[in-house]
NUDO-756834 format. One record per residue (C-alpha): residue number from 1; x negated, y negated, z. Coordinates in nm, 2 decimals, padded with zeros to 4 digits. Layout:
! NUDO-756834
 num      u      v      w
 NUM      X      Y      Z
...
! end
This chain:
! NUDO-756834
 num      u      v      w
   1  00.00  00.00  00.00
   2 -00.12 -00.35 -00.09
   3 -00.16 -00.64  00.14
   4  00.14 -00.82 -00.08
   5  00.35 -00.50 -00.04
   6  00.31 -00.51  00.33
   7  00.35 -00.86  00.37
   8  00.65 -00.88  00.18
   9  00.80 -00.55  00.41
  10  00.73 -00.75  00.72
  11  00.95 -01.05  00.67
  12  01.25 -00.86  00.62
  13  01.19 -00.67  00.94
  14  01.09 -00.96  01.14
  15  01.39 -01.20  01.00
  16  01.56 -00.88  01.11
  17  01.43 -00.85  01.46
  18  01.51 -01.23  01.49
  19  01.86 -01.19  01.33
  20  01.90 -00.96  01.62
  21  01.78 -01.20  01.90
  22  02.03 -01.47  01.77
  23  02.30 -01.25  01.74
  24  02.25 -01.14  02.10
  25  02.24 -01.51  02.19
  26  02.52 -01.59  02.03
  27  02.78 -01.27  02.13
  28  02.66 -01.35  02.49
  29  02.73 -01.73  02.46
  30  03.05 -01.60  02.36
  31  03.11 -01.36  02.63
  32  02.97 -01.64  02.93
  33  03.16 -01.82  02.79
  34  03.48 -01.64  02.82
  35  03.37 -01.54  03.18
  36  03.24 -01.87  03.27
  37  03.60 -02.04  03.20
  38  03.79 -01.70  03.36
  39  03.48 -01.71  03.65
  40  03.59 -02.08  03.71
  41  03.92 -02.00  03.75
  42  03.89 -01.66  03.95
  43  03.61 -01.87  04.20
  44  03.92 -02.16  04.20
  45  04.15 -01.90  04.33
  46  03.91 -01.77  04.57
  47  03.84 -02.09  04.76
  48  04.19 -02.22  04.77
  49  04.36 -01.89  04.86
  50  04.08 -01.73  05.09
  51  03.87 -01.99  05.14
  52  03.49 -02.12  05.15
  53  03.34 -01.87  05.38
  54  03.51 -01.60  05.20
  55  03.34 -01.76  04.90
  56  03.04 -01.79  05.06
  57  03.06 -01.41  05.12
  58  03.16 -01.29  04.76
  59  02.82 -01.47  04.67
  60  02.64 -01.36  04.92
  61  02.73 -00.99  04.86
  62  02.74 -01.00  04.52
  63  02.37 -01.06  04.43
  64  02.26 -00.65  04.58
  65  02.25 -00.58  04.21
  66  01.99 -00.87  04.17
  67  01.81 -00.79  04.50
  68  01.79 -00.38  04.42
  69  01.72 -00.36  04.06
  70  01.39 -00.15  04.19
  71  01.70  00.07  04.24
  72  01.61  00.25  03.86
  73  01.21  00.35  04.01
  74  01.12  00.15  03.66
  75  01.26  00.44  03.46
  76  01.42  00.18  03.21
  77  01.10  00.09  03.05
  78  01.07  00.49  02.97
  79  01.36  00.47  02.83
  80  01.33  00.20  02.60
  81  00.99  00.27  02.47
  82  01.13  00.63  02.44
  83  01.39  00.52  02.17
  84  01.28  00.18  02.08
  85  00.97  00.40  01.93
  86  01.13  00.71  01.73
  87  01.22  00.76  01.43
  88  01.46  01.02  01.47
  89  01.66  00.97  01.79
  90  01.95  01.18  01.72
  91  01.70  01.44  01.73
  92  01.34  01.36  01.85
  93  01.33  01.59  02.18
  94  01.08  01.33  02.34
  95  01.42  01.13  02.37
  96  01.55  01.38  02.52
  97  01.37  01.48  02.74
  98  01.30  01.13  02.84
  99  01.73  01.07  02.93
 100  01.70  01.36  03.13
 101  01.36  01.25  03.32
 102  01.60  00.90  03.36
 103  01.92  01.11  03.47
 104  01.72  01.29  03.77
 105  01.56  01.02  03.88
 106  01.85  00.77  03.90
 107  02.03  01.08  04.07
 108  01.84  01.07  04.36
 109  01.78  00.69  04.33
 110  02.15  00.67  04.33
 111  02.21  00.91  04.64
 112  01.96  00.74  04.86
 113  02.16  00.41  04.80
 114  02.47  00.58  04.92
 115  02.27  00.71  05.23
 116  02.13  00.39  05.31
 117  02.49  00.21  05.27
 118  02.62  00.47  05.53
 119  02.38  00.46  05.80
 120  02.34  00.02  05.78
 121  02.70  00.04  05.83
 122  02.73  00.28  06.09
 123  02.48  00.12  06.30
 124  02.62 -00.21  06.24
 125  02.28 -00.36  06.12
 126  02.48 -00.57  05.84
 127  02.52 -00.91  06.03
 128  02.13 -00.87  06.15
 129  02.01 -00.82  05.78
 130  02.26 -01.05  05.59
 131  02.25 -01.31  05.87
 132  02.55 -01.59  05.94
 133  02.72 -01.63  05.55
 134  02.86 -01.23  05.63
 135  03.23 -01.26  05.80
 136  03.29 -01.11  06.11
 137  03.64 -00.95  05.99
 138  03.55 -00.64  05.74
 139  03.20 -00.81  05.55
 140  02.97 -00.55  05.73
 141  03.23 -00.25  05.57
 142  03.29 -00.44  05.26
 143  02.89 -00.50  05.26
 144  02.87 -00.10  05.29
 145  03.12 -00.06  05.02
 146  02.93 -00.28  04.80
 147  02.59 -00.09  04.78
 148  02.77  00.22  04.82
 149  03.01  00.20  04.48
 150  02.65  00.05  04.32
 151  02.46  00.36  04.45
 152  02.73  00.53  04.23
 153  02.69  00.35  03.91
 154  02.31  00.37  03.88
 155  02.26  00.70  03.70
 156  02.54  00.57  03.43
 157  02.31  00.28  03.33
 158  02.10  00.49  03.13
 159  02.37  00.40  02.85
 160  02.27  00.05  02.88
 161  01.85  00.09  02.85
 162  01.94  00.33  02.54
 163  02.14  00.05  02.34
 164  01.85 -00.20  02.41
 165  01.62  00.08  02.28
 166  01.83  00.15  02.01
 167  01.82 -00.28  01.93
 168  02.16 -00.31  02.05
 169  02.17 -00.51  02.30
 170  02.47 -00.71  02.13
 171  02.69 -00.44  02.19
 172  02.58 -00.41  02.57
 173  02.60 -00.76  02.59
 174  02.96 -00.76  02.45
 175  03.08 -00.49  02.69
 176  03.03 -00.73  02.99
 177  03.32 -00.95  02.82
 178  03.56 -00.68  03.03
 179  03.40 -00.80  03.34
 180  03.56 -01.14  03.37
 181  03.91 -01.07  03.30
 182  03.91 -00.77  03.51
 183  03.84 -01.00  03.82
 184  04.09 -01.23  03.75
 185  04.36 -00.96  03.70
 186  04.24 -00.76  04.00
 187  04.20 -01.08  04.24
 188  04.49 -01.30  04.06
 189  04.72 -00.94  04.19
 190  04.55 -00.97  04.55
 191  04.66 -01.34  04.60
 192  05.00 -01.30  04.41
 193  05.05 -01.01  04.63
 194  04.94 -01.16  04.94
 195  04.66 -00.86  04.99
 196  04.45 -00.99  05.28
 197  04.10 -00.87  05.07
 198  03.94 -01.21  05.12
 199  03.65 -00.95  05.34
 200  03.62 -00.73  04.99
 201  03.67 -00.97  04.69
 202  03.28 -00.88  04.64
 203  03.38 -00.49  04.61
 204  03.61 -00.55  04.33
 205  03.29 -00.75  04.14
 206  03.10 -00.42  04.16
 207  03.38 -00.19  04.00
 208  03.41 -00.45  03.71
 209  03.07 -00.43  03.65
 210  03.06 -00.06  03.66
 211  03.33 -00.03  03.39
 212  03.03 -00.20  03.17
 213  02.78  00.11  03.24
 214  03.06  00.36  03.14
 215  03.13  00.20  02.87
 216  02.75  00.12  02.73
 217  02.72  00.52  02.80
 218  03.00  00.65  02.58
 219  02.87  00.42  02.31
 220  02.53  00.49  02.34
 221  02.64  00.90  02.38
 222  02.82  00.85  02.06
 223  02.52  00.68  01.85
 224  02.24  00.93  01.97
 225  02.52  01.25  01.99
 226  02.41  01.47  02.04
 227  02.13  01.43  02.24
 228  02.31  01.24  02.59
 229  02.60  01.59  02.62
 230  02.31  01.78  02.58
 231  02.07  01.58  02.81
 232  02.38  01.61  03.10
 233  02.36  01.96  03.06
 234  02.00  02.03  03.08
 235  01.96  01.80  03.41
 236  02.00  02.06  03.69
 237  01.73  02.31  03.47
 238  01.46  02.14  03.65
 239  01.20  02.43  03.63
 240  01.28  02.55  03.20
 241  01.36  02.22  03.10
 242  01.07  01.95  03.20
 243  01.09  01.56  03.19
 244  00.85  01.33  03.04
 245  00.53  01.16  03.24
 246  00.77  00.91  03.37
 247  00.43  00.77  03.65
 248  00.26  00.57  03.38
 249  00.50  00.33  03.34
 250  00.72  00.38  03.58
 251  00.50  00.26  03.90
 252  00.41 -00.09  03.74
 253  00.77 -00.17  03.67
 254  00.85  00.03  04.00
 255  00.60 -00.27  04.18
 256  00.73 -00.52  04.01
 257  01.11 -00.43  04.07
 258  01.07 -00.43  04.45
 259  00.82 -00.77  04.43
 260  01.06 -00.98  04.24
 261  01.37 -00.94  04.36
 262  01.20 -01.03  04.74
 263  01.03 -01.35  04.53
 264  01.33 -01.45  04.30
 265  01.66 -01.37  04.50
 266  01.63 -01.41  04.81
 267  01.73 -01.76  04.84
 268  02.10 -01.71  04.97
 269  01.95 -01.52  05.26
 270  01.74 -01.80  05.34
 271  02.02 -02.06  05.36
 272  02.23 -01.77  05.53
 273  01.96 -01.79  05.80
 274  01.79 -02.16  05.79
 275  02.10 -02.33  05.69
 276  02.42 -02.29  05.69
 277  02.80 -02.17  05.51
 278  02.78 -02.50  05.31
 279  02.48 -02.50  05.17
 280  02.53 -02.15  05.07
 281  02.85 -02.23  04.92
 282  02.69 -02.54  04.72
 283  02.40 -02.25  04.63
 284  02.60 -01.99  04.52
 285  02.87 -02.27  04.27
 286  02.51 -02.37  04.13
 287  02.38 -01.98  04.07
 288  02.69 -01.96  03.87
 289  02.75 -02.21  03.68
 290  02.37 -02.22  03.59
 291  02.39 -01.80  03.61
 292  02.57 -01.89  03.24
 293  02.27 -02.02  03.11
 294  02.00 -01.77  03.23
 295  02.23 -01.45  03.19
 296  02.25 -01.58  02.78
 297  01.86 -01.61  02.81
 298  01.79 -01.28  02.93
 299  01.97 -01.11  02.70
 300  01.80 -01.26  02.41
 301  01.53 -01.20  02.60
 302  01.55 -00.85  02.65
 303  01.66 -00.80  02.26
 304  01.26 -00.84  02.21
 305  01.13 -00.59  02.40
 306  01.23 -00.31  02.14
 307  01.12 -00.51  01.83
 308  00.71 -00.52  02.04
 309  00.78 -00.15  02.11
 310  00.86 -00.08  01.74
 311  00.56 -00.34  01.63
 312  00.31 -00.08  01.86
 313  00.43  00.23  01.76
 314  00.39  00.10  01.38
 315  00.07 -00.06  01.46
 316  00.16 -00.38  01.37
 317  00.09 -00.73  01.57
 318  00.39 -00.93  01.71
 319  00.25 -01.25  01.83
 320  00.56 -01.37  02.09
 321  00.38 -01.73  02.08
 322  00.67 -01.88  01.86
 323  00.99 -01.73  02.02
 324  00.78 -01.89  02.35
 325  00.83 -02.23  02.22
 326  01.15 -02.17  02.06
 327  01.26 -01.99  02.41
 328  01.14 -02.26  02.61
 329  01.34 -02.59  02.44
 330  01.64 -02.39  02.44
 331  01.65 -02.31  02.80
 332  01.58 -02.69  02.86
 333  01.86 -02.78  02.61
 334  02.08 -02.57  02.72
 335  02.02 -02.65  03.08
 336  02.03 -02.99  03.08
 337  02.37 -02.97  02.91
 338  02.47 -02.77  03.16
 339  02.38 -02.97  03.46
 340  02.56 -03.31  03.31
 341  02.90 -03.11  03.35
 342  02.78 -02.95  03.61
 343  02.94 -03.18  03.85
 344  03.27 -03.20  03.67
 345  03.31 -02.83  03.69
 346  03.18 -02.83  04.06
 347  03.50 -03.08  04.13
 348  03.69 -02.86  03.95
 349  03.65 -02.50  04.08
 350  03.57 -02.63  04.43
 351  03.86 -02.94  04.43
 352  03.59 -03.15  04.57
 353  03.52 -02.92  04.84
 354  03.16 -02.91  04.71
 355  02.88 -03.09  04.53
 356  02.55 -03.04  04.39
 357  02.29 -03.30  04.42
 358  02.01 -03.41  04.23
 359  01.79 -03.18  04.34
 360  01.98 -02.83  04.24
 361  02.04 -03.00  03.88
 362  01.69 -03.09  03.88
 363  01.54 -02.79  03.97
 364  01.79 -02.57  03.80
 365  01.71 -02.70  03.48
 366  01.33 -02.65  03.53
 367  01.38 -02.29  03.61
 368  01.55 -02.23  03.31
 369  01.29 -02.37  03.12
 370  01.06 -02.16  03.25
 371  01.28 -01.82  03.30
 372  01.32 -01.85  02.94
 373  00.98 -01.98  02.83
 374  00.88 -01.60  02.99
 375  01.09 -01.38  02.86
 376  00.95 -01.36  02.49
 377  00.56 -01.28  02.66
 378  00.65 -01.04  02.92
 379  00.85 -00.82  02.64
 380  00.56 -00.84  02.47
 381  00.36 -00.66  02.80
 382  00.58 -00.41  02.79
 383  00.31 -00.13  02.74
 384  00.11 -00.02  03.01
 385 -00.17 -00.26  03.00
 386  00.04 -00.53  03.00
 387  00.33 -00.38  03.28
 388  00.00 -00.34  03.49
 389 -00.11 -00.63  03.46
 390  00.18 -00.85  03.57
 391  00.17 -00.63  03.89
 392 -00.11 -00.82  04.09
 393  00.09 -01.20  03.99
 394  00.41 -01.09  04.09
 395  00.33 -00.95  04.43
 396  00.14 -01.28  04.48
 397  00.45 -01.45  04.42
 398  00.64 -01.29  04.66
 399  00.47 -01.48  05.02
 400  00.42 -01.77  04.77
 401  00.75 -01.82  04.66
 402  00.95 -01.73  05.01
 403  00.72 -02.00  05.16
 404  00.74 -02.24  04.93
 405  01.18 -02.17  04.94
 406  01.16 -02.21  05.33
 407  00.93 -02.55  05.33
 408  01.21 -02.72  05.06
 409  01.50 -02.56  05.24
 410  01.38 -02.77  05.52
 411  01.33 -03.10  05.27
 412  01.57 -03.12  05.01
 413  01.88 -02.80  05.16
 414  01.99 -02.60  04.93
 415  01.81 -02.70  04.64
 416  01.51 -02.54  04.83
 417  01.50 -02.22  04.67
 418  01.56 -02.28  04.36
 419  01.26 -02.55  04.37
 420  01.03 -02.32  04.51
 421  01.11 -02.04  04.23
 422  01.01 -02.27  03.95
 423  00.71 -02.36  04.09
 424  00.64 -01.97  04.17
 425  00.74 -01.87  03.84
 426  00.54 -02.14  03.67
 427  00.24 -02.03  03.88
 428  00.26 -01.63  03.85
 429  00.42 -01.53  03.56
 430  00.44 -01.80  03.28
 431  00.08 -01.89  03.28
 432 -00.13 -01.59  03.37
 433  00.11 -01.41  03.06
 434  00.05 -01.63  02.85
 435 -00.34 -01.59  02.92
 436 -00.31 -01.21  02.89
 437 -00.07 -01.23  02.59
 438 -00.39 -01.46  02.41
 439 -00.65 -01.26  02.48
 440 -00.46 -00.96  02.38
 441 -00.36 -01.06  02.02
 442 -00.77 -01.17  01.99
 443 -00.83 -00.83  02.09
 444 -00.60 -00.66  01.80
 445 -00.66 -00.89  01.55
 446 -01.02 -00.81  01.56
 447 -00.96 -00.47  01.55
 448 -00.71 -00.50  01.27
 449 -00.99 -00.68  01.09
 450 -01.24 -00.46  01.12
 451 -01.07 -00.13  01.08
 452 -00.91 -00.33  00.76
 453 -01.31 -00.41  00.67
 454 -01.46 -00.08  00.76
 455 -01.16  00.09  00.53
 456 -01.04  00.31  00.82
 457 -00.72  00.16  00.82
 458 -00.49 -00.08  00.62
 459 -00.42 -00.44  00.72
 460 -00.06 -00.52  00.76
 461  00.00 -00.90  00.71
 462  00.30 -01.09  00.85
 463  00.43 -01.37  00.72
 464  00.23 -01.59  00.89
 465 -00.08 -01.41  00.84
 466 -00.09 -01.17  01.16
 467 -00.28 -00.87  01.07
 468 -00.23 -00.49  01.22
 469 -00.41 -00.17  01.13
 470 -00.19  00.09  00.97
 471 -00.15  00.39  01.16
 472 -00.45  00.57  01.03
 473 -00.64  00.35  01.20
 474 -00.51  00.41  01.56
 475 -00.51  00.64  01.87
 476 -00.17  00.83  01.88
 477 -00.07  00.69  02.26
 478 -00.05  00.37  02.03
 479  00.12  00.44  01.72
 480  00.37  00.60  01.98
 481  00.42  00.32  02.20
 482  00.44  00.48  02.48
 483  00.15  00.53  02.72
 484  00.31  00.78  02.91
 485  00.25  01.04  02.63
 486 -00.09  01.18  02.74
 487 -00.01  01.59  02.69
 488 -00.10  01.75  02.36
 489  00.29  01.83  02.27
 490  00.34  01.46  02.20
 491  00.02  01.37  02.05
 492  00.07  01.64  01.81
 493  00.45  01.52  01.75
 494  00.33  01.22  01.68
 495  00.08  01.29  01.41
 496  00.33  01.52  01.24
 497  00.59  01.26  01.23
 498  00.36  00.97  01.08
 499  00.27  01.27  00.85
 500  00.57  01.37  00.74
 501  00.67  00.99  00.67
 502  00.40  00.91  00.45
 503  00.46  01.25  00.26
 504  00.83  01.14  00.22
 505  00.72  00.72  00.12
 506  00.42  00.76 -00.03
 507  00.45  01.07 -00.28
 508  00.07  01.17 -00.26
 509 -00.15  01.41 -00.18
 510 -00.50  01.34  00.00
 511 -00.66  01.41 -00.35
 512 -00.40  01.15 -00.57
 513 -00.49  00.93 -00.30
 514 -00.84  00.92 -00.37
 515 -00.79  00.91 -00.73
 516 -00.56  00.61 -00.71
 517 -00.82  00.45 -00.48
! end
């Protein structure tokens, strides 16, 4: 293949991976903004009918998703890379084998949730971990309810990491649109009804969401059939069926699951200790009303983390430096939108009962910039190397960020954390990636260049002049995209595969290629 062949294959499949992103963006623009307008209203009804504590509560209770996404032991980026990097998913056994290493695991992740929910709430530990924002009536059973029905759910997420593999991640984006009007139904009932639930309004948020991970499963069961029925089934053969080296991977993401969530979201425990109902009432309006903003981010995000899985395993460079910048003024466009109707819609959903300052605008529209400015790096360190290098940052971030949240909390209220995570996030993830991320695409340029010089291997230009060796000229952990494939089976799959497609594309033996050279 010539270098004008390649080059003109690449921008198809890069407008195409970008085509993707914006759809995503644009389906879950759509969707928040179907559940912004319905949250608005449901958060309305809350405050008027069960008032703010109860509020402050549903909040409160509602981020365990956002504080426990270590739940998964980093099996999602297994996943991913699994399908993000085949060619044959409906029947690649690597795939496979890699849903049923992601079945056991969240299994036993899943059960140890519903253990841990049972014994907090037996001993009556919730009001010492959750501090004053949890009511005394019913929020340390609804708070065991909550992690209980989520300890549940877990293992059925594995639909979800598949469609993002499978780069479609705006159909799991568009499932969450049954979220929102569930809520409003379900609590609209409670209030019409006169059901006193104002103690569980945050157990009914956990069932919506979990009617999103049944439904991403039977979608994603139905585009990989058969390989998900026969994944269920081969579960419980632990000893004749084996998983996949899940370690490699997993532990970084594992670290950096458990280190985040302690760094990022744990400000409404702060102000539930060092402040008070109000300011975590005024916190929590912000989180969602801003939460609109960053939850459109992150999935866009999140759409790139297959298309620098697919780039590996075809040996090609994806340099995430544009989609950076691009990332970057969107979330700052988008967020300073937001914040100057922010205070309309604060008047609105709260009837003046609360209002957010300067500094919560201010800072939430920097940390916006910044969540979003990182999302198009850190899917590009999505292989090993780069998932072990973000470990070390992120557990600095954790003291750094919690200490920084306390010291504003004590300046500027509420605003506190969210000033503090900027600055954290700014400090530990944004700027050492972007070092890594440089350094990295020097490193594979230069090899793409000499194994294109040295003839080992053939240079794949983008369209703006990124080069990649072709797979000949790469280890198989590589071409694979996946680091965790160390064992001869795979390597050996591997080869065959990259075999068998240049047989099928390219038409030549070893010997016509040598002639035509």
């Amino acid at each position: 293949m010539s270098r004008s062949a390649t080059g003109s294959a690449e921008r198809p499949r890069r407008g195409g991976a970008m085509a993707a992103v914006g759809s995503t963006a644009a389906i879950k623009v759509v969707v928040m903004g179907l559940s912004g307008v319905l949250g608005i209203i449901t958060s309305r009804m809350i405050i008027q009918n069960f008032g703010t504590d109860a509020y402050a509560q549903y909040g409160l209770l509602s981020t365990f998703p956002t504080l426990l996404p270590f739940a998964d032991l980093g099996i999602a980026a297994i996943v991913i890379n699994a399908v993000a990097g085949s060619s044959s998913v409906r029947t690649d056994d690597f795939v496979k084998r890699s849903i049923v290493t992601a079945f056991r695991v969240l299994l036993v992740s899943g059960g140890i949730m519903v253990a841990v929910a049972l014994i907090i709430t037996l001993a009556g530990w919730w009001p010492v971990l959750l501090g004053e924002g949890l009511l005394p009536d019913g929020g340390s059973l609804a708070a065991g309810l909550c992690l209980a029905v989520f300890g549940l759910v877990i293992p059925l997420t594995v639909g979800q990491r598949i469609l993002v593999g499978l780069k479609k991640t705006s159909t799991q984006v568009a499932s969450q649109a049954v979220v929102a009007p569930f809520m409003l139904l379900a609590i609209g009932s409670a209030v019409m009804f006169s059901a006193p639930i104002g103690s569980y309004l945050a157990v009914v948020s956990y069932v919506a969401n979990s009617l999103v991970s049944v439904i991403c499963l039977i979608v994603a069961a139905r585009a990989l059939s058969p390989q998900i029925g026969q994944a269920v089934k081969l579960v419980p053969r632990v000893r004749s069926y084996r998983g996949v080296p899940a370690l490699g991977l997993a532990w970084p993401m594992l670290v950096q699951m458990i280190a985040l969530p302690v760094a990022m979201q744990t400000g409404r425990l702060l102000l539930s200790h060092l402040a008070g109902p109000d300011e975590l009432a005024q916190y929590n309006l912000a989180s969602q009303l801003f939460g609109i903003v960053l939850q459109t981010v992150a999935a866009a995000g999140i759409a790139l983390w297959p298309v620098y899985a697919a780039a590996r395993s075809a040996g090609r460079v994806e340099s995430p430096t544009v989609p950076t910048l691009w990332f970057l003024l969107g979330g700052l466009v988008l967020g300073t939108g937001l914040a100057v109707i922010s205070p309309f819609l604060a008047r609105f959903v709260s009837g003046g009962a609360i209002t957010l300052d300067g500094w919560m605008l201010v800072g939430f529209v920097v940390f916006v910039g910044l969540q979003a400015a990182k999302y198009p790096v850190g899917m590009y360190m999505t292989d090993k190397t780069g998932l072990v290098f973000q470990v070390l940052p992120i557990v600095l971030m954790v003291p750094l960020n919690l200490g920084l949240s306390w010291w504003f909390i004590g300046q500027v209220g509420a605003a506190g954390p969210v000033l503090g995570s900027a600055i954290s996030v700014a400090l530990c993830q944004l700027v050492p990636n972007l070092w890594y991320v440089s350094r990295d695409l020097g490193r594979r340029r230069a090899e793409a260049a000499a194994g294109g010089a040295g003839g080992d291997g053939v240079v794949d230009e983008s369209a703006d002049g990124e080069g990649a060796t072709a797979a000949a000229g790469l280890d198989v952990d590589e071409q694979r995209g996946d680091e965790t494939a160390t064992d001869q089976a795979i390597a050996e799959r591997a080869v065959a595969e990259r075999a068998a497609e240049e047989r099928v594309h390219g038409g030549r033996t070893g010997d016509d290629e040598k002639e035509a050279r």
